[in-house]
C-alpha positions in Angstrom: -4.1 24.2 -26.1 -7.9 25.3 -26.2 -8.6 29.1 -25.9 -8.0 30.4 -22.4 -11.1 32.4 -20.7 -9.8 35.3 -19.0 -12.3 36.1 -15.9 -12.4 39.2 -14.5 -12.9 39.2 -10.7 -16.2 40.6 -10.1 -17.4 38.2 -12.9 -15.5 35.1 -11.6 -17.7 36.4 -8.0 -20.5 35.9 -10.0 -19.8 32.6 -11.2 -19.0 31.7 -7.5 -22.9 32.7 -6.0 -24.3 31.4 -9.5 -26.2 27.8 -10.2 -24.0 25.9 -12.6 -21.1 23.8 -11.8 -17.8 25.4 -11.3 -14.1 24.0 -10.7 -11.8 27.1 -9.2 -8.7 25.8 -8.3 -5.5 27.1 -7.0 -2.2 26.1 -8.0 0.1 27.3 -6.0 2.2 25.4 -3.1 -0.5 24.4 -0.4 2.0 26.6 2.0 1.9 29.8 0.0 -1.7 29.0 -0.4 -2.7 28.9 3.2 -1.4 32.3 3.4 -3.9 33.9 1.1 -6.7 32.4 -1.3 -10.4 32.9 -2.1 -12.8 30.8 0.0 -14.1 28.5 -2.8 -10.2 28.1 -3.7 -9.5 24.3 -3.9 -6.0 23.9 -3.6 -4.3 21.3 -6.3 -0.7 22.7 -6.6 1.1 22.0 -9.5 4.0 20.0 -8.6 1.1 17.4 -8.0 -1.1 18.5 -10.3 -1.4 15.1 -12.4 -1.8 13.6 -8.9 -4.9 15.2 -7.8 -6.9 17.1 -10.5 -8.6 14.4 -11.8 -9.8 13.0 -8.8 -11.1 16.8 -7.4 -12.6 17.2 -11.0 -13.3 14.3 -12.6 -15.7 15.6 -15.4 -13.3 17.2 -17.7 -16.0 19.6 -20.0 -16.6 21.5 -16.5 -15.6 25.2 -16.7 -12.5 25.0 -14.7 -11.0 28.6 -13.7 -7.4 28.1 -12.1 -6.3 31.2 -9.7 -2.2 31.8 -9.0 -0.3 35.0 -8.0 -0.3 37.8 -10.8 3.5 37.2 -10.4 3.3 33.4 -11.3 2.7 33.9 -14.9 4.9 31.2 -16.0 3.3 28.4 -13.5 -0.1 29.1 -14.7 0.8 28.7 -18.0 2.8 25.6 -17.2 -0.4 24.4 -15.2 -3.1 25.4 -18.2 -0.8 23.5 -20.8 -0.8 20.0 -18.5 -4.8 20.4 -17.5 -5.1 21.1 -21.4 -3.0 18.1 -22.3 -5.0 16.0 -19.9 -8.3 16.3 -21.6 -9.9 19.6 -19.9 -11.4 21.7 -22.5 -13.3 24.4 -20.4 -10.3 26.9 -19.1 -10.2 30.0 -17.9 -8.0 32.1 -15.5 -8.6 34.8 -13.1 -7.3 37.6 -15.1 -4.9 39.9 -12.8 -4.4 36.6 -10.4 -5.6 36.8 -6.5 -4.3 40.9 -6.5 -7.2 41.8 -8.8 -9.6 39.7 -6.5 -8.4 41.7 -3.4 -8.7 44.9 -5.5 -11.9 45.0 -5.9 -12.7 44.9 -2.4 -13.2 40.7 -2.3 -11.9 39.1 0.9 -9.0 36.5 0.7 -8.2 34.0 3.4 -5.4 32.6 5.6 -5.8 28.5 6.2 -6.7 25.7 4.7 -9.7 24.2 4.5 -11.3 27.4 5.5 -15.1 27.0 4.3 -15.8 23.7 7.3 -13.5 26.0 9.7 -15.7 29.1 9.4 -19.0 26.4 9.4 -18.1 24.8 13.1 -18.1 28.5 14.5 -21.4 29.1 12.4 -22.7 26.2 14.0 -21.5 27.0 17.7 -23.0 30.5 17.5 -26.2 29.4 15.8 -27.2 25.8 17.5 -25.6 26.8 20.9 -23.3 24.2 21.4 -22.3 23.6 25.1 -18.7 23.4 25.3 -16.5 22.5 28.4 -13.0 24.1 29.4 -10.0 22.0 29.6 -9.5 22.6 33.3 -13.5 21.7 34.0 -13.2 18.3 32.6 -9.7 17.5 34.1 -11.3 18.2 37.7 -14.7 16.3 37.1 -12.9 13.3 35.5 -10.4 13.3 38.5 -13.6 13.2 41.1 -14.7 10.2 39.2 -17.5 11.7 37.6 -19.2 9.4 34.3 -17.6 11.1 31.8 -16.9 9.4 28.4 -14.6 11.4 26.4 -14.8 10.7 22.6 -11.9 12.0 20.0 -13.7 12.7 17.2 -10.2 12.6 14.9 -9.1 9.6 12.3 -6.8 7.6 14.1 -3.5 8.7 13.1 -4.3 12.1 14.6 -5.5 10.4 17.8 -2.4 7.9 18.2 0.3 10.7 18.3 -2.0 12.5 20.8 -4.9 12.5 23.3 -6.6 13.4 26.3 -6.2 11.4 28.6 -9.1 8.0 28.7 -9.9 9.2 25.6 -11.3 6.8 22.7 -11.0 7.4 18.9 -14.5 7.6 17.1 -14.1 10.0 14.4 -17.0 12.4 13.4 -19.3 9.9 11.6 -18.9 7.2 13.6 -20.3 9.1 16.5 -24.2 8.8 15.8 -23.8 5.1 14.5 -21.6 4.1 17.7 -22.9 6.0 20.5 -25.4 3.7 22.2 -22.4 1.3 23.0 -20.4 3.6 23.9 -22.3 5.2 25.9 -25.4 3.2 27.0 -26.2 4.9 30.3 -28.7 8.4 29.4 -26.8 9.9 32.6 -23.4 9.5 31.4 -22.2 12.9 29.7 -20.6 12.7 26.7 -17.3 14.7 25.6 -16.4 14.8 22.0 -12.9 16.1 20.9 -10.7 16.9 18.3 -7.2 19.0 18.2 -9.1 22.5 18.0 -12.5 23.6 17.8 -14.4 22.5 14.0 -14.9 19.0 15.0 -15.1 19.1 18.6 -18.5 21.4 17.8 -19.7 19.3 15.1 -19.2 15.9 16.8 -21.3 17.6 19.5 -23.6 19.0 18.2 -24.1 15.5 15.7 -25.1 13.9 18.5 -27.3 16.3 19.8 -29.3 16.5 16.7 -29.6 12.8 16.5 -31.4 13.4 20.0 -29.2 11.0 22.2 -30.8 11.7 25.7 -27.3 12.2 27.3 -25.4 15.4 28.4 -23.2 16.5 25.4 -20.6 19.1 25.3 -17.3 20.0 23.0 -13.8 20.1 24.5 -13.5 23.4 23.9 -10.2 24.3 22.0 -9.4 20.2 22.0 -6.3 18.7 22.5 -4.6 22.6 22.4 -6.8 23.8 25.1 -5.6 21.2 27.2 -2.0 21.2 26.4 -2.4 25.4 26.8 -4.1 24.3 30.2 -0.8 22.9 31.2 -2.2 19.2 31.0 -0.7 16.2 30.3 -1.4 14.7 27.3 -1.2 10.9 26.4 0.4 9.4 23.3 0.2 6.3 20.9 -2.7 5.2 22.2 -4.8 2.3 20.5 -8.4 2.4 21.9 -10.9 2.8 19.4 -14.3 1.6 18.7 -15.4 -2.3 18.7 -18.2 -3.6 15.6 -21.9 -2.0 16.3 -24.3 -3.9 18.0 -28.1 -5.4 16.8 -29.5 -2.9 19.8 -27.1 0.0 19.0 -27.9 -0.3 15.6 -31.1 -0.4 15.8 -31.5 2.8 17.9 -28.5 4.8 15.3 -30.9 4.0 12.4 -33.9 5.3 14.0 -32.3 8.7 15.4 -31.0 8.8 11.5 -34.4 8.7 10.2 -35.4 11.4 12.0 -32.3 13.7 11.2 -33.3 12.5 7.5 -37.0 14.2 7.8 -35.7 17.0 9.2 -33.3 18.4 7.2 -34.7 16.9 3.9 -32.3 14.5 2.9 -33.4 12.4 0.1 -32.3 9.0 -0.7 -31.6 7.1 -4.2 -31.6 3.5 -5.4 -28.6 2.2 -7.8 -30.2 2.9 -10.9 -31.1 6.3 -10.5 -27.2 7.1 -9.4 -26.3 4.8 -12.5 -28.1 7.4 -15.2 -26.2 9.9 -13.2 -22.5 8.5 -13.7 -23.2 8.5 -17.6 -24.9 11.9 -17.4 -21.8 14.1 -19.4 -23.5 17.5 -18.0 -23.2 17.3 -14.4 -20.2 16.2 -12.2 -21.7 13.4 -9.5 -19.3 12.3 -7.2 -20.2 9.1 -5.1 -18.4 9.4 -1.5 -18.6 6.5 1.0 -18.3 8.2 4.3 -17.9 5.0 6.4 -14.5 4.1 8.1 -12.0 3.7 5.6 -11.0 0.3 6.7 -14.5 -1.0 5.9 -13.8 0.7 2.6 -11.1 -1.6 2.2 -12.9 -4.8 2.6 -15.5 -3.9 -0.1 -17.1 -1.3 -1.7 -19.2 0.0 -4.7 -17.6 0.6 -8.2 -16.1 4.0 -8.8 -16.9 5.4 -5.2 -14.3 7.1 -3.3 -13.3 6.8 0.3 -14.4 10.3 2.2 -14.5 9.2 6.1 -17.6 11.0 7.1 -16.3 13.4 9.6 -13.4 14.5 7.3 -15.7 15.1 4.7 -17.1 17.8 6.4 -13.8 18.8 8.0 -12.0 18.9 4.7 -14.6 18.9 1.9 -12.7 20.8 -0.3 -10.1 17.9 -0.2 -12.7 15.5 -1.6 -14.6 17.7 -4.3 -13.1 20.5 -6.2 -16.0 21.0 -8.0 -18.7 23.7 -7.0 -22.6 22.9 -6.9 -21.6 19.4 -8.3 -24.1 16.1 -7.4 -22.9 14.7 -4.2 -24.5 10.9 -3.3 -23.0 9.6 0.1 -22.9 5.4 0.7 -22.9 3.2 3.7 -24.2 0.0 4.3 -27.1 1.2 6.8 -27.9 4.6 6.3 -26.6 6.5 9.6 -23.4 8.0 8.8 -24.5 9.0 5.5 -27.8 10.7 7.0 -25.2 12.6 9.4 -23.0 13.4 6.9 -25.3 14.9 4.3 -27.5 16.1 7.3 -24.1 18.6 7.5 -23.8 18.8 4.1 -27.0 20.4 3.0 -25.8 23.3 6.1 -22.7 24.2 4.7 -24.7 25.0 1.7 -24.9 21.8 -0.8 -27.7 21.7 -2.7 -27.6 18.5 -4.5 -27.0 15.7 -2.1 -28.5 12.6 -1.8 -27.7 9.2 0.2 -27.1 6.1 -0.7 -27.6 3.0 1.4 -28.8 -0.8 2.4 -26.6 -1.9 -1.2 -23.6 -4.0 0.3 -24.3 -6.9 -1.8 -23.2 -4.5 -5.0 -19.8 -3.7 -2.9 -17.9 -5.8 -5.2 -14.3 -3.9 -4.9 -11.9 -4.4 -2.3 -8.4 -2.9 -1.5 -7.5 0.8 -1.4 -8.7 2.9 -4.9 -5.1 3.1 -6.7 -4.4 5.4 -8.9 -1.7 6.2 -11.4 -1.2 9.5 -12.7 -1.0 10.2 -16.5 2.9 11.1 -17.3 2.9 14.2 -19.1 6.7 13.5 -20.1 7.6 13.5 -24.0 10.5 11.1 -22.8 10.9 8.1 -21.0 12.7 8.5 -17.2 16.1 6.5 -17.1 15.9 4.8 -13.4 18.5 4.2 -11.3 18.1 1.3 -8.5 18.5 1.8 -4.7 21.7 0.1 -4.9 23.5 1.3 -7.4 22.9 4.5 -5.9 24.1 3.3 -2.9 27.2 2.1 -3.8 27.6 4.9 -6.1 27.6 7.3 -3.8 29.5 5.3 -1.6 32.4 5.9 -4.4 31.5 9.2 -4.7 31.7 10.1 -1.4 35.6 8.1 -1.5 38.7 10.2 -1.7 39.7 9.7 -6.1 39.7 11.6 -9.2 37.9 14.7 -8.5 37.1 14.8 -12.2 34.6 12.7 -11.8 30.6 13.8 -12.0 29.3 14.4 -8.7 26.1 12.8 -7.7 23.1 14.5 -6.6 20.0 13.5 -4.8 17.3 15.8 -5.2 14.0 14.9 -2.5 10.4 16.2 -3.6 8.8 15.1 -0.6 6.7 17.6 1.4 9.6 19.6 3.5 7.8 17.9 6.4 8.2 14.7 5.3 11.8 15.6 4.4 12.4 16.7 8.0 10.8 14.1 9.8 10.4 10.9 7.7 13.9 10.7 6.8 16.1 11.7 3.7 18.9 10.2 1.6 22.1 11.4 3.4 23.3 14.7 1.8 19.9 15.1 -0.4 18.2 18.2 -1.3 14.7 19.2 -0.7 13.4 20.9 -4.0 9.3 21.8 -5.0 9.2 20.2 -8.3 6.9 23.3 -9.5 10.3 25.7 -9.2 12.3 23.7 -11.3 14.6 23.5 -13.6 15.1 26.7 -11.9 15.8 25.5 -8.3 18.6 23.5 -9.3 21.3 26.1 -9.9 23.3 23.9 -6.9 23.9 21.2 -9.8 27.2 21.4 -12.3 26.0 20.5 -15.8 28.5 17.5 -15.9 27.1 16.2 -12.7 24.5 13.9 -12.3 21.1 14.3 -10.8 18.5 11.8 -9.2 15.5 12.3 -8.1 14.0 10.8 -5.6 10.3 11.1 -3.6 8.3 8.8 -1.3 7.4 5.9 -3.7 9.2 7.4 -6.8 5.9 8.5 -8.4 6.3 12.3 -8.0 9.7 12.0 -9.2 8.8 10.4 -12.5 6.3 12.9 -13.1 9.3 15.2 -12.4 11.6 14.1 -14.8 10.5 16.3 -17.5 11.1 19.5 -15.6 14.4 18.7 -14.3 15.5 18.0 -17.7 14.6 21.3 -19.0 17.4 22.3 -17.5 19.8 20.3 -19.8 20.9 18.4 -16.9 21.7 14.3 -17.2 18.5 13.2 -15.0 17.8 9.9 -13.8 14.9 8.8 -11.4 15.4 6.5 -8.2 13.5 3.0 -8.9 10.9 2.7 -5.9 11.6 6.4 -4.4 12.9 6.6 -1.0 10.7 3.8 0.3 13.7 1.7 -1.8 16.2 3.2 0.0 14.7 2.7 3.1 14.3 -1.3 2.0 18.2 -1.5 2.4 18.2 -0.4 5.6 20.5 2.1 4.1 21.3 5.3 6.4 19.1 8.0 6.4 19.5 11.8 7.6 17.1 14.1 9.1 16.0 17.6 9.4 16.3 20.6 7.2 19.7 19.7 5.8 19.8 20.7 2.4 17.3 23.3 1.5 16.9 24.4 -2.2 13.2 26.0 -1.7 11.3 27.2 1.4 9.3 25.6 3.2 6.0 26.6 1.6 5.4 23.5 -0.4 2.8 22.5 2.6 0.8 24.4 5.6 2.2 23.0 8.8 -0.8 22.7 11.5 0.5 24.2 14.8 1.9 20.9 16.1 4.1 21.0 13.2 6.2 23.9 14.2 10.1 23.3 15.0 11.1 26.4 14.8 13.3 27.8 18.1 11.3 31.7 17.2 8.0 30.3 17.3 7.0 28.3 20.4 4.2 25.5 20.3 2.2 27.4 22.5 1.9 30.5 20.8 1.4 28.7 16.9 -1.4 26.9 18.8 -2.8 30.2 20.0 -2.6 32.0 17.1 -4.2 29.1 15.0 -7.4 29.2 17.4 -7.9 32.8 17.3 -7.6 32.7 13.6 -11.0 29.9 13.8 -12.9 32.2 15.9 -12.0 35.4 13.5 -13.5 33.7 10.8 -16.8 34.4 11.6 -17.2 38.2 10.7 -14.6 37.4 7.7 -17.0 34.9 6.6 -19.7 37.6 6.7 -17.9 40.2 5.1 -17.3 37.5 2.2 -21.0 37.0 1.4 -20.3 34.1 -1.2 -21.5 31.1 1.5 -24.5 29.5 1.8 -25.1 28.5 6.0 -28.0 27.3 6.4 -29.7 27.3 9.9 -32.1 25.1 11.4 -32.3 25.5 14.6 
């Protein structure tokens, strides 16, 4: 492993505010990270390290400072070794871990995702974005006022809830789609989302694209109105239809303008081709159009990053600081919007790309396999066998016999929800071998995790503990194949459930209701206004 750079905190602050490229990254469980991190903090925990890194920091000479827990010594090092052994050759660490951060006066954060949280309240407070309650638009919609209500969420979000007459156009699509959706200027437009980030930024898009209708932002989304004591729909399917000649049209020349104001500047192919092969700056290229259009064709080594979750979640797309960010879609508008929000939140490198269809020349989703870090090959075990196996198992016989057991490293929400093998355990595959103290040494163990990939990863670390391993062909999804029985809830609980941050809608918990997990959450967005301020380390940028 290459020498480790240990960075002291105030200089690791300096690196943060400075002008070259920078990859911080946290490695912790995304729940224990939501509890407390620094801002810039992209999370990549290490139980899916191999998963994620090189797709939040794909050039691999970047200086790349990881921050854990002082207590986590052993992770970090377990972490440095795989990041080392995967090509990264620029590594430091934050000497004394987040406690020497805090020491020195820095602020840490609760959340996720907390730089585009804190940037919709900068927004609201700067730009002034109107904002209706949940009780105001249930009366004027029930007086039959023209009201179009937009949810500004992907659809998954919107399908398991709504407000009522509501249609899904997440946050990019709103500037390209709006003239069809909402032809009539008098019509008054209300965008959406489950709290408050997109709701004002979906707004407040289609304000600065200058549509000549009313706009306002549910205020507190879907949670406002359930807090209202509102109904809410569910599984609903209506959505946007394909843009018109006239709608486009009038989206391309609102984007235009958004382009001259706020400076965006556009790039051909071959300029963002000498970029890819330049080795000493990270470009990512983003396309920020509907995911399904993604699927049907798109450029070369670009990435799918749905416009409005880009800037929702932009720390889910790039880990790495100050890096070259060109945005792509066939005509121009939702990239304009998106990097219009972009260069706000403090970007200084981004560029559009745009009017190049004919060189999307990929289809299908991007796949991507892992590198397995594992000295020794996995021995699998199919869905059947295991079936039957534990069939026998389970069967009254020699009690000599090695027990069988199924260990799950799916997110503890997934285990709850989605289903487990009956009588499997939920274990983070960063805690092991030494979560498995439940297993006998003459027993056998199986892993097991969605599509099997985590669990092959896996293998290596449950072997440390001397134990006779063997990974589940397929995963769970094989299981499921059989139609074989499946168990739910937290049943078998070897680790906590910090592996993941549950959003407020999450919560099952008979001590914490619904309503208060939701009022907590939306006072916590709010707060992080004069948190923000007392950071100093972002970059907001007004123009208003």
């Amino acid at each position: 492993m290459n020498e480790i750079k240990q960075v002291s905190a105030t200089a690791l602050r300096d690196l943060i505010t400075g002008k070259e490229e920078l990859a911080l990254i946290d490695l912790r469980e995304g729940g224990v990270f939501s509890q407390s991190h620094l801002l810039f903090a992209a999370n990549c925990p290490l139980s899916k390290l191999e998963v994620l890194i090189e797709r939040l920091v794909p050039r691999k000479s970047v200086f790349l400072v990881i921050c854990v827990s002082d207590s986590d010594a052993k992770r970090a090092t377990r972490g440095l070794t795989r990041l080392s052994t995967l090509g990264y050759s620029n590594l430091g660490q934050l000497e004394g871990g987040i406690e020497a951060w805090q020491n020195e006066g820095f602020e840490l954060f609760s959340g996720v995702h907390v730089p585009s949280k804190a940037f919709g309240e900068f927004v609201e407070k700067t730009c002034g974005t109107p904002h209706i309650s949940a009780q105001d638009l249930a009366e004027r919609t029930a007086s039959g006022e023209d009201i179009v209500i937009l949810d500004s969420r992907p659809f998954n979000e919107y399908h398991n809830m709504n407000i009522p007459d509501g249609i899904d156009v997440p946050g990019a699509e709103l500037a390209y789609r709006i003239q069809d959706l909402a032809p009539d200027p008098t019509t008054t437009v209300v965008v959406n989302c489950a709290g408050r980030t997109r709701s004002i930024i979906g707004a407040q898009s289609l304000i600065n694209a200058g549509i000549p209708n009313p706009v306002v932002a549910l205020e507190n989304g879907t949670m406002g109105w359930h807090l209202a004591g509102l109904e809410l729909e569910r599984e609903q399917q209506r959505t946007f239809n394909p843009v018109s000649d006239q709608a486009l049209a009038v989206a391309q020349d609102r984007a235009a303008k958004v382009r001259k104001r706020f400076g965006i500047p556009e790039v051909d192919i071959q300029q963002v081709s000498q970029w890819q092969k330049d080795q000493s700056r990270t470009t990512f290229l983003l396309d920020v159009r509907d995911p399904a259009e993604f699927k049907r064709a798109h450029l070369p080594a670009s990435k799918s990053a749905p416009g409005g979750q880009l800037v929702q979640a932009t720390d889910l797309y790039v880990g790495v600081r100050r890096a070259r960010l060109v945005l792509i879609d066939d005509t121009g508008v939702r990239a304009s919007m998106s990097a219009s929000w972009l260069i706000q939140m403090g970007w200084h490198d981004v560029h559009i790309l745009y009017g190049v269809g004919d060189l999307f020349t990929e289809s299908g989703p991007i796949t991507y396999t892992p590198r397995n870090l594992n000295e020794t090959a996995a021995d699998y075990i199919t869905a059947e066998t295991l079936k039957n196996t534990l069939a026998a198992d389970a069967a009254p016989g020699d009690s000599n016999n090695p027990r069988i057991h199924v260990v799950d490293l799916a997110t503890s929400l997934a285990y709850r929800d989605n289903g487990h093998i009956p009588g499997a355990w939920f274990a983070v595959r960063s805690h092991m071998p030494e979560n498995l103290g439940f297993v006998e040494q003459n027993d056998l163990l199986v892993l097991t995790s969605p599509d099997g990939q985590l669990a092959e990863l896996a293998h290596g670390d449950a072997a440390e503990s001397g134990l006779k391993v063997k990974v589940l062909a397929g995963g769970t999804a094989a299981w499921k194949a059989l139609n074989a029985p499946l168990e739910y809830g937290f049943t078998n609980m070897a680790d906590e459930t910090t592996d993941v941050w549950y959003k407020p809608y999450d919560f099952n918990d008979k001590d914490k209701s619904l309503e208060s997990s939701m009022e907590q959450y939306l006072t916590w967005e709010v707060d992080l206004v004069p948190q923000i301020a007392r950071d100093g380390t972002t970059e907001f940028k007004s123009f208003s």
